[in-house]
C-alpha positions as CSV (number, residue, x, y, z in Angstrom):
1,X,3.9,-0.6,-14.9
2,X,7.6,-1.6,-15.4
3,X,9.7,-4.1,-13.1
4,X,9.0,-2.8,-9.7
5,X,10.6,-2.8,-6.1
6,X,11.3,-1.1,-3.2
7,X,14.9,-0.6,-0.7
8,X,13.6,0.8,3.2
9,X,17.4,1.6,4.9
10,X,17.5,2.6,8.7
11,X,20.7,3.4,9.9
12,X,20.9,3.7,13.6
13,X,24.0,4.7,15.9
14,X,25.2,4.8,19.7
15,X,26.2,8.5,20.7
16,X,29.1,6.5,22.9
17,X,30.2,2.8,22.4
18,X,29.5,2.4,25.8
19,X,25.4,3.3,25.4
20,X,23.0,0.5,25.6
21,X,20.5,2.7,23.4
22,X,20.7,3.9,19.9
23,X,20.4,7.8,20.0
24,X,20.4,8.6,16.3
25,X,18.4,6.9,13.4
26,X,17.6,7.6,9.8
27,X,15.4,6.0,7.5
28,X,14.3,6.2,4.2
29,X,12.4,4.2,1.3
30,X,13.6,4.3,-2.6
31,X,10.8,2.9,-5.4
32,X,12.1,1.7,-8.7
33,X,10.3,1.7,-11.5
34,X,12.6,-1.3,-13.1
35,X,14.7,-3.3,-10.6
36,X,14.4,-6.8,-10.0
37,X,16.3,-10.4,-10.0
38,X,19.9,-9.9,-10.1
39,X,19.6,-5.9,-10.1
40,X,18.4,-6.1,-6.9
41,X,20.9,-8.3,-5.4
42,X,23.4,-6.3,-6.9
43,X,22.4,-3.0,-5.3
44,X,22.0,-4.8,-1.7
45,X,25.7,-6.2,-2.5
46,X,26.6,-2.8,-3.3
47,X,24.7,-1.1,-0.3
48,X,26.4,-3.6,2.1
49,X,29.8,-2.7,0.8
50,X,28.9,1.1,1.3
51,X,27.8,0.1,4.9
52,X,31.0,-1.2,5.5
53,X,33.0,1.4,3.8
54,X,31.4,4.8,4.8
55,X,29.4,4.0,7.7
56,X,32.2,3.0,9.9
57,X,32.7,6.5,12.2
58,X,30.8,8.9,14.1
59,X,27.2,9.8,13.6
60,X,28.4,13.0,12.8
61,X,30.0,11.7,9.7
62,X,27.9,8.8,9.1
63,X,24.9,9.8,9.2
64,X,25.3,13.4,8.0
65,X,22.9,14.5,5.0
66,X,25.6,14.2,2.7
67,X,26.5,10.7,3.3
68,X,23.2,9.6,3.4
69,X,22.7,11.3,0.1
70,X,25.7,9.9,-1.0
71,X,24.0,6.3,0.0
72,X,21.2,6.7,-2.1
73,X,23.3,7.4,-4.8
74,X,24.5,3.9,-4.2
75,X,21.2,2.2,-4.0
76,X,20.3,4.2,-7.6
77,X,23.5,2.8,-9.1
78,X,23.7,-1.1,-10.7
79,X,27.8,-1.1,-10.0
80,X,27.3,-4.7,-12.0
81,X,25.6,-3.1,-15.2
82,X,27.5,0.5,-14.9
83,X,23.2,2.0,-14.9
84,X,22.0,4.6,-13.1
85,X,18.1,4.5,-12.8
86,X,15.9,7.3,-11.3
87,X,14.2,6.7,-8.0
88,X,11.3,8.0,-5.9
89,X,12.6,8.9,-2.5
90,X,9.6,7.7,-0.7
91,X,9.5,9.8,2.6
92,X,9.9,13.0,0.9
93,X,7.3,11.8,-1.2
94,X,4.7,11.4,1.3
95,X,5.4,14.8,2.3
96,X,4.6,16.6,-1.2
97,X,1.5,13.7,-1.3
98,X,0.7,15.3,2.3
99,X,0.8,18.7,1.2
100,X,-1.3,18.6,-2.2
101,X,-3.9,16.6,0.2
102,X,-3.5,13.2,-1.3
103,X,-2.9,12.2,2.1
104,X,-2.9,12.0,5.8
105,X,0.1,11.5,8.6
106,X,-1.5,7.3,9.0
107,X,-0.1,7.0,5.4
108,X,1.9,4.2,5.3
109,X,5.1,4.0,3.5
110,X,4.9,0.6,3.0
111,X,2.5,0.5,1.4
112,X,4.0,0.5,-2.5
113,X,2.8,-1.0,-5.5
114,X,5.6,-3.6,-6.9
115,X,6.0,-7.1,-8.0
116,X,9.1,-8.0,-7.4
117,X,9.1,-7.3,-3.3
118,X,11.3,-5.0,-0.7
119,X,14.8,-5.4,0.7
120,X,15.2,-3.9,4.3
121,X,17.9,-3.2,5.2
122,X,19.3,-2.7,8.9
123,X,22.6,-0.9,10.0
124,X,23.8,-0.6,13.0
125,X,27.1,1.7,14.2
126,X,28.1,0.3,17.9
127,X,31.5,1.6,18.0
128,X,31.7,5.3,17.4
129,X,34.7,5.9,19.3
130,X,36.4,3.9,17.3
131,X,39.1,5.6,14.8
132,X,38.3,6.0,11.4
133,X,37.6,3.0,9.6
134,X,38.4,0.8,12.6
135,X,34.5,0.2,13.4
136,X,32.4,-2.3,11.7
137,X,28.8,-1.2,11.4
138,X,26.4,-4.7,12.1
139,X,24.2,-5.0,8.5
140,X,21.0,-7.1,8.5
141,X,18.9,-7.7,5.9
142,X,15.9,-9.0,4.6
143,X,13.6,-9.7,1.1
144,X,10.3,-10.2,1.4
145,X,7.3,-9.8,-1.5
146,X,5.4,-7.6,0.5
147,X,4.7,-5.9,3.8
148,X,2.0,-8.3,6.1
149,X,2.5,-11.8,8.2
150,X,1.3,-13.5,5.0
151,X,4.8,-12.9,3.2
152,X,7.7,-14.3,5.1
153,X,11.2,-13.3,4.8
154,X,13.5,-14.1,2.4
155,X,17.4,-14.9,2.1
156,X,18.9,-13.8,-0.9
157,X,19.1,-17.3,-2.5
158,X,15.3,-17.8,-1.5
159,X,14.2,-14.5,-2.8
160,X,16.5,-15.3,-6.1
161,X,14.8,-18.3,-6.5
162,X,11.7,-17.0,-6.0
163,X,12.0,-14.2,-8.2
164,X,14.9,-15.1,-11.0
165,X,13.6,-18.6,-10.7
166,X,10.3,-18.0,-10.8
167,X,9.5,-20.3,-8.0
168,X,9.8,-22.9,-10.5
169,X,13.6,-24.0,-10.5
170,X,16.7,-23.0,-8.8
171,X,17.8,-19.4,-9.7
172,X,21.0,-19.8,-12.0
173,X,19.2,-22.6,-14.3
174,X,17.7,-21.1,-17.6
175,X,14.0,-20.5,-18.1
176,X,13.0,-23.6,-20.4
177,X,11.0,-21.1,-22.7
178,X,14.5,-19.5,-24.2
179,X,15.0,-22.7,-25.6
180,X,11.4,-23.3,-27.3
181,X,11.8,-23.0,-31.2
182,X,9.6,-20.3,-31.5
183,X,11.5,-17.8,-29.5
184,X,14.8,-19.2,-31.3
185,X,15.2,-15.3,-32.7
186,X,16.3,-14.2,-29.1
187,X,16.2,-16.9,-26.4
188,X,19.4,-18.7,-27.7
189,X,21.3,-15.7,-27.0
190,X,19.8,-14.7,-23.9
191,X,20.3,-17.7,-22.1
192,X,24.3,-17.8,-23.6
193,X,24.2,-14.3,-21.5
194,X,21.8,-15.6,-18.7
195,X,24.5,-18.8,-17.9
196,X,28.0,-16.6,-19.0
197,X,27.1,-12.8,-17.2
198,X,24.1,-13.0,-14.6
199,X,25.1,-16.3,-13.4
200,X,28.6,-15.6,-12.3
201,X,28.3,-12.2,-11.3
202,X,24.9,-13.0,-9.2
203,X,26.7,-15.8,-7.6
204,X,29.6,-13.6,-6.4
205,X,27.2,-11.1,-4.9
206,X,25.3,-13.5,-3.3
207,X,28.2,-14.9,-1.5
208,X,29.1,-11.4,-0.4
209,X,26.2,-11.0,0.9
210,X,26.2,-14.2,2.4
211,X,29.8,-12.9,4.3
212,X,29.1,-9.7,5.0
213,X,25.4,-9.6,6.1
214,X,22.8,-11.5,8.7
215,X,19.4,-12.5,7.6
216,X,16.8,-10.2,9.6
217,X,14.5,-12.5,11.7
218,X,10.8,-12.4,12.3
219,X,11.4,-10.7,15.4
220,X,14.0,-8.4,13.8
221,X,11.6,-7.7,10.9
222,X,8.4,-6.5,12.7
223,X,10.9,-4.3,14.8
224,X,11.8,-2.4,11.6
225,X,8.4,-2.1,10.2
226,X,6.9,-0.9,13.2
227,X,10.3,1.6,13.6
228,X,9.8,3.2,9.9
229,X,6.1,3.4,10.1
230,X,7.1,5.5,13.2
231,X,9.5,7.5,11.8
232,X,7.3,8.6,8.6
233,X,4.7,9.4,11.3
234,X,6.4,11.6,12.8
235,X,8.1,13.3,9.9
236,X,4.7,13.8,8.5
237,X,3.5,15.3,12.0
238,X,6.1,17.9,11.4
239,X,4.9,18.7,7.9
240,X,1.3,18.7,9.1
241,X,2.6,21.3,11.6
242,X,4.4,23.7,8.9
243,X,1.5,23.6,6.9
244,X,-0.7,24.4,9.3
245,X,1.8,27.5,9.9
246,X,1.8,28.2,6.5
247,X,-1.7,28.5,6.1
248,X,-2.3,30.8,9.1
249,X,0.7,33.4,7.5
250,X,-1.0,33.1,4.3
251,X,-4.5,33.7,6.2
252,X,-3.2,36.9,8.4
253,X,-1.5,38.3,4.8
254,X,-4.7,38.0,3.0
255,X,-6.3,39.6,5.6
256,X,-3.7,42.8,5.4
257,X,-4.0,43.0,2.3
258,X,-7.9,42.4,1.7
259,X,-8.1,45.8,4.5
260,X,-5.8,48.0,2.0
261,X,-7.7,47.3,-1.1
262,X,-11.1,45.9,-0.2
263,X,-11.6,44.7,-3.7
264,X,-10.3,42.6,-6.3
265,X,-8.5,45.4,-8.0
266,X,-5.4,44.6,-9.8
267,X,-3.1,45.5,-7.1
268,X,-5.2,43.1,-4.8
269,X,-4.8,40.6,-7.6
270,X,-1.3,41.1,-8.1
271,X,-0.2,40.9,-3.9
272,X,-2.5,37.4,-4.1
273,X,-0.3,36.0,-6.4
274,X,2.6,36.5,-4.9
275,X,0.6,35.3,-1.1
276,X,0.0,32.2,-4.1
277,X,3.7,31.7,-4.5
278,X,5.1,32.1,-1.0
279,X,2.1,30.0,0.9
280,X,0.2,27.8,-1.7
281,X,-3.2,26.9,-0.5
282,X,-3.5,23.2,0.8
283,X,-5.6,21.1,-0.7
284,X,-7.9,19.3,2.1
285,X,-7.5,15.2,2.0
286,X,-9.8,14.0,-0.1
């Protein structure tokens, strides 16, 4: 179980300032297994910041497969808590689920168990031709509890609310329970902690945020969906494709070999392993 959530990042960029069209995009997913509250408004502080900071050139640079590593190394890092947590990067994912037949190309990536909802996250780089560090990538964001009309989006101090708060109260006022004598043992000191470490340092970050990013509308929303749906798709087409491949190699080997020994001798055995190895069967969906 665990406190869990989910970051979805596209990254798109003009080839030219001058183009009307984005002609390079990325996206990816990351699930944690315990993010939520302030953690994840410190890692969207921290991702807008790298936006900002590493983004800002050609796509050659700025969306290479290093820095786009190098961003996810971001997104697993609480700068805030100095923590590191381990992620599931969720497209690559899908493509191991894919290939040991758990799934299909319609799976959707948004579709995650969590209960504490998703940022997206939207970044655009307009001004390529811009010198180093001169352009300012557009960021847009969004929380929302879960992917469908029925969950709206969320501003950082409505999802803080929401989830710090509980829907109950606004965000930085302590949970009433700390202070119930029975829990005396630890609430006292965790809401001396709650009002003199999250507080400030969630506040600052939420300003940030508020500076440095737009709110994502409706609009804006469904438009990212429907564009990482997409992209998955069509990564997982590819994989389909190479497994498909795979398994006609691994067909026309077993066939070579199956004519030189015609039985399941050891050398036969042996030369199926290593077919095994290079071109593991695919499991069917179930």
């Amino acid at each position: 179980m665990g406190e869990r959530s989910d970051i979805f990042v596209r990254i798109r960029a003009k080839e030219k300032t001058t183009d009307k069209r984005y002609k390079h995009e990325v996206f990816f997913g990351l699930y944690y297994q315990w993010c939520y509250g302030e953690r994840m408004i410190s890692r969207l502080r921290a991702a807008i910041d790298f936006a900002h900071s590493d983004l800002n050139w050609r796509p050659c640079i700025s969306m290479s497969k290093e820095r786009i590593e190098k961003f996810k190394q971001v997104l697993r890092t609480n700068f805030d808590m100095r923590d590191i947590i381990d992620t599931i990067d969720l497209v690559p994912d899908a493509i191991d689920n894919l290939k040991q037949g758990y799934d299909t190309v319609d799976a959707d990536i948004f579709n995650q168990a969590e209960n504490h909802g998703f940022i997206y996250l939207d970044i655009t780089i307009d001004d390529p031709d811009e010198k180093f560090g001169e352009s300012t990538p557009k960021v847009k964001y969004a929380f929302v509890q879960n992917e469908g009309k029925e969950y709206p989006i969320m501003d950082v101090v409505q999802f803080a609310d929401w989830d710090i708060g509980d829907g109950e109260r606004k965000w930085y006022e302590p949970d009433p329970y700390w202070d119930k004598p029975e829990e005396a043992s630890w609430g006292k000191n965790h809401k001396k902690d709650f009002l003199e470490n999250v507080v400030p340092t969630c506040k600052n970050n939420i300003e940030a945020i508020q500076s440095d990013a737009t709110l994502m509308t409706e609009k804006e929303r469904k438009a990212f969906v429907k564009a990482g749906r997409a992209f998955v798709k069509k990564t997982l087409i590819i994989a389909e494709s190479e497994i498909k491949d795979a398994e006609d190699k691994r067909k026309e080997l077993l066939s070579e070999i199956f004519e030189k020994f015609h039985s399941y001798e050891k050398g036969y055995k042996d030369l199926l392993e290593l077919v095994n190895q290079v071109y593991p069967e695919h499991k069917k969906p179930m």
